[in-house]
C-alpha positions as CSV (number, residue, x, y, z in Angstrom):
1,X,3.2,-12.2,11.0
2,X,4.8,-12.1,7.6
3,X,2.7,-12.9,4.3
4,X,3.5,-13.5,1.0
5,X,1.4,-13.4,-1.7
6,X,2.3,-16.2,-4.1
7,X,-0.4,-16.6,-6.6
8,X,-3.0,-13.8,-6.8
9,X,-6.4,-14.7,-7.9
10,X,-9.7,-13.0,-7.5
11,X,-12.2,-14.2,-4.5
12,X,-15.3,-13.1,-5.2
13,X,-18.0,-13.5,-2.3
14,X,-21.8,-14.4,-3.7
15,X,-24.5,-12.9,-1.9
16,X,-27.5,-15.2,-1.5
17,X,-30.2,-13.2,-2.3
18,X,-33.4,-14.4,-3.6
19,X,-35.4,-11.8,-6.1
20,X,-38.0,-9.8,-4.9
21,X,-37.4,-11.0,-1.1
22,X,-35.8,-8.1,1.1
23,X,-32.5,-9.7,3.4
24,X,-34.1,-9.0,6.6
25,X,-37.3,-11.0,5.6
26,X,-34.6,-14.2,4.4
27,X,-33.0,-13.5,7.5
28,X,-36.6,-14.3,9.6
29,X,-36.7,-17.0,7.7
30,X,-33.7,-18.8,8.5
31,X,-34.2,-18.1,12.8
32,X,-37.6,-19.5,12.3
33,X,-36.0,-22.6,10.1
34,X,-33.3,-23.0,13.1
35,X,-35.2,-22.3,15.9
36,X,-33.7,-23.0,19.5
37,X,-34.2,-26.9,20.4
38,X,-33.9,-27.9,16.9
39,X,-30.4,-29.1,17.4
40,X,-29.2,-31.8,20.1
41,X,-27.3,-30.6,23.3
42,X,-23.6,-32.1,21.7
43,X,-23.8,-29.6,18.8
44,X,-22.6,-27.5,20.8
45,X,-19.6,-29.0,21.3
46,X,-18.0,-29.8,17.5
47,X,-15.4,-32.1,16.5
48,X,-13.6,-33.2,13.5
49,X,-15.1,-34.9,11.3
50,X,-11.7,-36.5,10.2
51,X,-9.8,-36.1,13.4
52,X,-12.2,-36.0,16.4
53,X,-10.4,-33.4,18.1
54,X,-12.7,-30.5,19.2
55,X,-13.5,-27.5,16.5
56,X,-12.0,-24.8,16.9
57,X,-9.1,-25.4,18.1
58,X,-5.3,-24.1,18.0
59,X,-2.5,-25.6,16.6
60,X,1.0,-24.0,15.3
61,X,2.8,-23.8,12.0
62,X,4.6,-27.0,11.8
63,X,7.0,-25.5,9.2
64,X,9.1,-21.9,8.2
65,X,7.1,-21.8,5.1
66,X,3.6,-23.0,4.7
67,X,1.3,-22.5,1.7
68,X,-2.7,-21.6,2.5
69,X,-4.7,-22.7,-0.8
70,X,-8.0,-21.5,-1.5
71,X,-9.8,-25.2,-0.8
72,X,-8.9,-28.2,0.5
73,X,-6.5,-29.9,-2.3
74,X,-3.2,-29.0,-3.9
75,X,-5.3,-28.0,-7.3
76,X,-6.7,-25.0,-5.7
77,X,-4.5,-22.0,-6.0
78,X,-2.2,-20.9,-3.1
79,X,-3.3,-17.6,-2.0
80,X,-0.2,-16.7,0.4
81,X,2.7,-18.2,2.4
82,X,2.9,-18.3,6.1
83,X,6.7,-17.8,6.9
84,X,6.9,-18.1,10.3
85,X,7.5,-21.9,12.2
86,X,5.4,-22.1,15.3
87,X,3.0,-19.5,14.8
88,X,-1.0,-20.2,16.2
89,X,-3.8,-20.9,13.6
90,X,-7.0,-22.0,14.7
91,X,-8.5,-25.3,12.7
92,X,-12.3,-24.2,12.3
93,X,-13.1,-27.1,10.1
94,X,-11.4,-30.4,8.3
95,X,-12.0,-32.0,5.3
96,X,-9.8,-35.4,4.3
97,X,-6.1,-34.4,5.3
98,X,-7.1,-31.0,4.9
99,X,-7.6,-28.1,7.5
100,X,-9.2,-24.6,7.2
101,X,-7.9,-22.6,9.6
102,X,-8.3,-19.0,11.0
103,X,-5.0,-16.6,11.6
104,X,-4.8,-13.9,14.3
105,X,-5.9,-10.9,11.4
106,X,-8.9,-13.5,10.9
107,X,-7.8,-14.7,7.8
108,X,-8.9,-17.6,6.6
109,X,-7.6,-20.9,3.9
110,X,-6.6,-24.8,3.6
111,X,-3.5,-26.1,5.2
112,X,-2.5,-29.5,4.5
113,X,-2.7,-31.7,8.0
114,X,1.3,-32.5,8.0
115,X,2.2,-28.8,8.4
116,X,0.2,-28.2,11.0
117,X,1.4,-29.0,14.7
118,X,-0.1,-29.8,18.4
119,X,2.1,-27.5,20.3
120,X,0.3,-24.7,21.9
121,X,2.0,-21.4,20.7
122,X,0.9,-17.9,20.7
123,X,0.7,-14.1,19.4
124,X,1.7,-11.8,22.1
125,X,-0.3,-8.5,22.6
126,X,-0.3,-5.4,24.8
127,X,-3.3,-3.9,26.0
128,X,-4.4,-0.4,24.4
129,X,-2.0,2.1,25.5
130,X,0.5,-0.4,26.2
131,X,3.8,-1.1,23.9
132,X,4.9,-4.4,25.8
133,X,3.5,-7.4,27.6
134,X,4.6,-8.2,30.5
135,X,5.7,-11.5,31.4
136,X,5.8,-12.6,35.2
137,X,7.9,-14.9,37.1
138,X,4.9,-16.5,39.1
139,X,1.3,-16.3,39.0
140,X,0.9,-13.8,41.5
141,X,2.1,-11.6,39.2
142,X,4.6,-9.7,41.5
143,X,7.9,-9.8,39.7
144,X,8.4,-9.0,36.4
145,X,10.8,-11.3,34.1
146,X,10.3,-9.6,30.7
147,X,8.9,-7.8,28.6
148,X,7.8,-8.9,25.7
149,X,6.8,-7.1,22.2
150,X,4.0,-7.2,20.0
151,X,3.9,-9.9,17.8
152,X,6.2,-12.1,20.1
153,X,5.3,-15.8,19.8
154,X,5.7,-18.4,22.9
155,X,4.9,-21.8,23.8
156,X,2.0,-22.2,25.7
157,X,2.9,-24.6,28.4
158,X,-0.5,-24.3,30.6
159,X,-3.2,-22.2,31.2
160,X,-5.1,-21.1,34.5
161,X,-8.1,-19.1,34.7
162,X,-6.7,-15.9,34.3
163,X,-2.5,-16.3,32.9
164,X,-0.9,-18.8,31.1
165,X,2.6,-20.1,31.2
166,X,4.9,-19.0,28.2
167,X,8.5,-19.4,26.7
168,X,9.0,-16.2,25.1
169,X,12.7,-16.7,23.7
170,X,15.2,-17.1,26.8
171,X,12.7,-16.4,29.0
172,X,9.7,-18.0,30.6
173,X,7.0,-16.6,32.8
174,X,3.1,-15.9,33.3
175,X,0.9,-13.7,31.3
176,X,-2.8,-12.4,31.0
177,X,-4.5,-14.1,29.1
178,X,-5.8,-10.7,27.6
179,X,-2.3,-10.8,25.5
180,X,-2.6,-13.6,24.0
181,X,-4.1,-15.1,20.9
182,X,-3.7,-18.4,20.7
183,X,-5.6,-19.9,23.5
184,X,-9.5,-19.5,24.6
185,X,-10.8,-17.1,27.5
186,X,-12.4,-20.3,29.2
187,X,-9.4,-22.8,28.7
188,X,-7.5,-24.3,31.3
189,X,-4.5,-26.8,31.2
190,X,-1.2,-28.1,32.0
């Protein structure tokens, strides 16, 4: 993944900290505020606020050159540019035609809603001690097509418990779900 910095401007995290309190006595505090069974059952399962669509979620750059802004409206300052069409975010909140979204290095910032796309792409990985990714011709995992390199990005065309189906370039194929960010561990599609 490429980034460029186009506007540098100092992000300063606050620390909520009340005085004379230690952090681990706030902390008490807070699980005893949210205990379990505060919250109805569907919390668990989030969904836009502007869209309805379930958060998270991945999407894909819809563009070869996509600004990510510090909040959600052109006035905040853009903090790099994403130059690379079709690669995964995942939307971890909305606001208006706004999404913040989460990149693969964990990332975060505001992508405006037209840039973003449905198709199902994703990051390639090998496993530790590995330097490719295999890619299979069936799900049985018997013949290898390719091999694939980090950072590779393919369309996601469906997912089964354990692979999911990929276009990587010219080729197209089944891989572990273990290389790939992009999609969840539990998903399954078609």
């Amino acid at each position: 993944m490429i980034k460029t910095i186009a506007s540098c401007t100092p992000c300063h995290r606050i620390a909520l900290r009340a005085p004379g309190l230690p952090v681990a006595l706030l902390a008490i505090l807070l699980l005893v505020m949210i205990a379990p069974g505060t919250f109805p059952a569907q919390a668990a399962e989030l969904t836009g606020v502007e869209t309805g669509l379930p958060l998270p979620r991945f999407v894909s750059l819809k563009s070869s050159k996509v600004n990510v802004r510090v909040g959600p409206s052109r006035n905040h300052a853009v903090i790099w540019v994403y130059q690379r069409k079709g690669l995964p975010v995942e939307v971890i909140a909305e606001f208006e035609h706004w999404r913040r979204i989460r990149d693969a290095d964990g990332e975060t910032g505001w992508i405006f809603h037209s840039l973003l796309d449905g198709d199902r792409t994703a990051i390639l990985r090998p496993q530790r001690n590995e330097e490719t990714v295999p890619l299979y011709r069936l799900p049985d995992m018997r013949e290898l097509v390719a091999a694939a390199e980090d950072g590779d990005i393919g369309r996601v065309d469906a997912c089964s418990v354990r692979l999911c189906q990929l276009v990587v370039g010219d080729y197209s194929g089944w891989v572990l779900k273990g290389n790939l960010w992009g999609v969840y561990g539990d998903e399954i599609f078609e």
